[in-house]
C-alpha positions, 0 to 999 in steps of 0.5 A: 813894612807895617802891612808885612808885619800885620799880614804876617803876624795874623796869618800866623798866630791865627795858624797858631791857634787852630793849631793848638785847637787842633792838637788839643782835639786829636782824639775822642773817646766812643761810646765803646770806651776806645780811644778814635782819633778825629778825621784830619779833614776838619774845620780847625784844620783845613780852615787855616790851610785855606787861609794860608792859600789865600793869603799867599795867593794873593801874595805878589813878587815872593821872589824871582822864581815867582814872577817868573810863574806869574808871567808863565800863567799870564803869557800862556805859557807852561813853566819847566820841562815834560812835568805834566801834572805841573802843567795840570794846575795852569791848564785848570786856571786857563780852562777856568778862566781863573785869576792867577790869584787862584791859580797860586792859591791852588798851589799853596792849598796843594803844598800846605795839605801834603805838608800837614797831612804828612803829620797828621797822625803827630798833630801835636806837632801843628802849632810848632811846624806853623812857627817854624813855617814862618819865624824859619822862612820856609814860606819863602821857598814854598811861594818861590821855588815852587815845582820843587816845594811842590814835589817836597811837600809830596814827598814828605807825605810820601815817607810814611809809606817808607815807615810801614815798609809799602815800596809800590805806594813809596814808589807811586808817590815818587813818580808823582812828584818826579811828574811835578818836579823832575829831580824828584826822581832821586829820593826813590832811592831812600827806600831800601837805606830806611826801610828798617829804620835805622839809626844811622847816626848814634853817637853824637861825638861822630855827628859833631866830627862830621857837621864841623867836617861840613865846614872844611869841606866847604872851604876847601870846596871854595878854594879850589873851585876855580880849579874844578869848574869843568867838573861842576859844568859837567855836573850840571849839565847831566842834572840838567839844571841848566835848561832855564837858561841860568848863566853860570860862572865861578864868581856866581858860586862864590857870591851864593857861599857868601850870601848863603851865611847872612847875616854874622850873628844869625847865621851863628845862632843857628849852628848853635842850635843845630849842635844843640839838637844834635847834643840832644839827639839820644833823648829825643830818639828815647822821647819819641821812640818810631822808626818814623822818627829815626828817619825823619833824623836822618833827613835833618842831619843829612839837610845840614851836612849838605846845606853847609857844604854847598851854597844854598842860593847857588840852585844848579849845584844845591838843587837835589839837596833842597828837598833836605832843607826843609827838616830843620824847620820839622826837626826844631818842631820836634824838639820844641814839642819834646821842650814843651813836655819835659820843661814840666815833667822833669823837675831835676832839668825842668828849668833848663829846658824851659830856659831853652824852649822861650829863649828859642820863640824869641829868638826866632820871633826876633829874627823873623820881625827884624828881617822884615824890619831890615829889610828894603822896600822892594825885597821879597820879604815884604808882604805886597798884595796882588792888587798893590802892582801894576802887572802890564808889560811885565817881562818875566824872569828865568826860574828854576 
């Protein structure tokens, strides 16, 4: 506990401060008095994704999915089904002869670059998105469910070609994450409905109606699941989320609802927050006032809709609602940020988001630390290193 703690907490507020270090030298002045913006490649902002690498590299169990990986690299064997440029990371490590600390590394280096470079051009965002990295568990999903983060992390990159209204780009990006990760494949179809940036949800009353919505559905869901579990096989088996061999029944998806709210109290602050978000939506659209923004608001309400209304930890039903998953964490960055600005700015108000903005930090640094407190000695929240385990005779685990 003591050494995820330290491993954790340096790792993070060392992120933090290059971060903030970054965001603060975003732009120089030229010598023609024109306003440049710094290249994204450099020290104060790779050196820390390079450490990020490192560190989870030599990270050992994240999860089942990651032993899995890890018995794929050591037994030779490739991970997933006609996804070539996975494929491509275990074929440099064999080829090179690579430790499959590096081979983890690379991948960890290639999901944080995409992530990060996806915001380069918001980069006072950086030390918010390394907050919620961490204090919001998307470490965890990087490190575990790794094809499909991989292709998140790509895909994200990939909106801005959204934005600018580049369909071939879009297009290209898409196939290489679909090449990473199969159910890539859906997202192209996000284009024509965001090109324009839109706004497809204005008033809060509706978004409120349709998140406490997300809710009925769910338990209406649970209820008649045992009535629809040929649908749901049906289901699966065109996505073909089955082809790892995952055995499948209703009581497993019910475990996965239960397991999917957690702990009572957390679970709560975080639909608190989210309504939070949504009753400030107007002003965070005025706030930051882009298409991209707009888009990126879709994503988030959209990861919150489907992530209430299906079971998180049952993969084969949530899988193409993953890639959602991650835009509270970007979605709370914005707002901490938006927080940050007025808490200052806005005299009249000032106070209250301040109150909100510090209350956030702790709590969410509260949560981080007590899970990993909480947690037992053998979950996967704890940081082991590499070195701390005996690998020989390892047998594997089915991944997704």
């Amino acid at each position: 506990m003591l050494q995820s703690i330290i491993v954790y907490s340096l790792l993070m507020f060392t992120m933090i401060l290059f971060a903030v270090y970054a965001s603060r030298r975003n732009g120089y002045i030229s010598s023609s008095g024109i306003l440049v913006k710094r290249s994204f490649w450099r020290f104060e902002v790779v050196f820390p994704l390079f450490l990020f690498a490192i560190i989870f590299g030599m990270r050992y169990d994240v999860g089942v999915d990651h032993l899995g990986y890890l018995h794929g690299y050591l037994q030779k064997i490739h991970v997933g089904k006609n996804e070539p440029l996975f494929f491509l990371f275990a074929e440099i490590g064999w080829k090179l002869n690579w430790h499959y600390v590096l081979y983890f590394g690379l991948i960890a280096f290639t999901e944080v670059l995409f992530f990060f470079y996806a915001f380069k051009n918001e980069r006072y965002l950086f030390p918010f998105l390394v907050f919620f990295l961490f204090t919001n568990g998307e470490w965890l999903n990087l490190m575990n469910v790794i094809r499909q983060a991989l292709a998140m992390c790509i895909w994200i990159f990939s909106l801005k070609y959204i934005e600018d209204k580049k369909l071939w780009r879009y297009l290209i990006w898409g196939v290489v994450a679909t090449l990473i990760h199969k159910s890539a494949i859906i997202l192209i179809v996000f284009y024509p409905i965001l090109r324009n940036g839109r706004d497809y949800f204005k008033s809060i009353p509706l978004q409120l109606i349709l998140l406490g919505s997300a809710f009925v559905l769910k338990s209406a869901f649970e209820v008649f699941l045992p009535n629809i579990e040929s649908l749901i096989n049906t289901y699966i088996n065109i996505l073909g989320a089955d082809m790892y061999g995952r055995s499948y029944n209703i009581e497993g998806l019910m475990n996965s609802y239960r397991e999917s709210e957690g702990t009572g109290l957390v679970y709560i602050f975080r639909i608190v927050l989210n309504v939070i978000v949504i009753l400030f939506s107007k002003k965070l659209k005025l706030f930051y006032n882009s298409k991209r923004f707009n888009i990126i608001y879709f994503f988030f309400f959209i990861g919150l809709l489907t992530m209430y209304v299906f079971p998180v930890g049952f993969i084969s039903i949530s899988r193409p609602f993953r890639y959602f998953y991650i835009f509270p964490s970007i979605m709370y960055a914005f707002f901490l940020y938006y927080l940050f600005k007025t808490k200052v700015r806005d005299t009249r108000r000032g106070s209250v988001h301040a109150i909100i903005y510090y209350g956030l930090i702790f709590i969410f640094l509260g949560v981080f630390y007590l899970s990993i407190i909480t947690s037992s000695e053998d979950a996967s929240f704890w940081y082991q290193f590499y070195f701390d385990q005996n690998l020989y005779g390892y047998p594997g685990r089915m991944i997704n």
